[in-house]
C-alpha positions, -999 to 999 in steps of 0.1 A, spaced: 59 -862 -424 72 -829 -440 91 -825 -468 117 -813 -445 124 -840 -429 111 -868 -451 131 -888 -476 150 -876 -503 127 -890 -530 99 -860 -514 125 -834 -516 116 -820 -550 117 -785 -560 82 -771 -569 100 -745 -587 132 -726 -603 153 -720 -572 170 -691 -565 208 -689 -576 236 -705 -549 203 -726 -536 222 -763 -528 208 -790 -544 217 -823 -552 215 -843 -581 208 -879 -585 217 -884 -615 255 -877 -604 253 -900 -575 238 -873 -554 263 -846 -559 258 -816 -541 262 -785 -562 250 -744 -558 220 -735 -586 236 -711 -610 204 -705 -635 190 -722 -662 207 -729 -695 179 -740 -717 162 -770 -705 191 -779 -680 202 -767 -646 241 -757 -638 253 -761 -609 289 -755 -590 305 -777 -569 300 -761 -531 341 -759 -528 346 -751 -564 354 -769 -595 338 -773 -630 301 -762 -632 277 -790 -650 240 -794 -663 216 -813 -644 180 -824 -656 158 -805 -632 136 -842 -629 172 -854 -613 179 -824 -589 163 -824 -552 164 -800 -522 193 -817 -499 187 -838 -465 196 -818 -436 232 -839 -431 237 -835 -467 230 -797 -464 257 -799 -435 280 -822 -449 281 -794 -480 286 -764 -457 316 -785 -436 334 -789 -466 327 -756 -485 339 -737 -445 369 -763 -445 378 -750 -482 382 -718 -476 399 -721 -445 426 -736 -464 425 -712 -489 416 -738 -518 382 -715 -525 375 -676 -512 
């Protein structure tokens, strides 16, 4: 089974991702959010349709499942289409 397609728990990143990769964070109840960078030992990252940046433990964050990875790009295209992000 690949990381790909296996189960959420195998989804870790092997390394700093680059800034406006998705990830999610378990310890948030699996909120999706766009890297941003790293603030000390933490990991901001932004809401896909906008909001308040927060700090995630990088032992919390994962690569999202493809339907997570969707559901995230349904919502950020339905955003903007009604103007709520650009």
């Amino acid at each position: 089974m690949s990381a790909e397609n296996g189960p959420p728990s195998e989804q870790k990143p092997s390394q700093v991702p680059a800034p406006g990769t998705m990830l999610v964070d378990t310890s948030r109840r699996d909120r999706v959010g766009e890297f941003r960078g790293v603030a000390g030992p933490y990991w901001p990252l932004r809401p896909v349709c906008g909001g308040t940046e927060w700090e995630a433990e990088p032992v919390n964050v994962r690569e999202p499942s493809p339907i997570e990875r969707l559901r995230a790009e349904i919502s950020r295209r339905n955003a903007r289409s009604e103007g709520r992000i650009l």
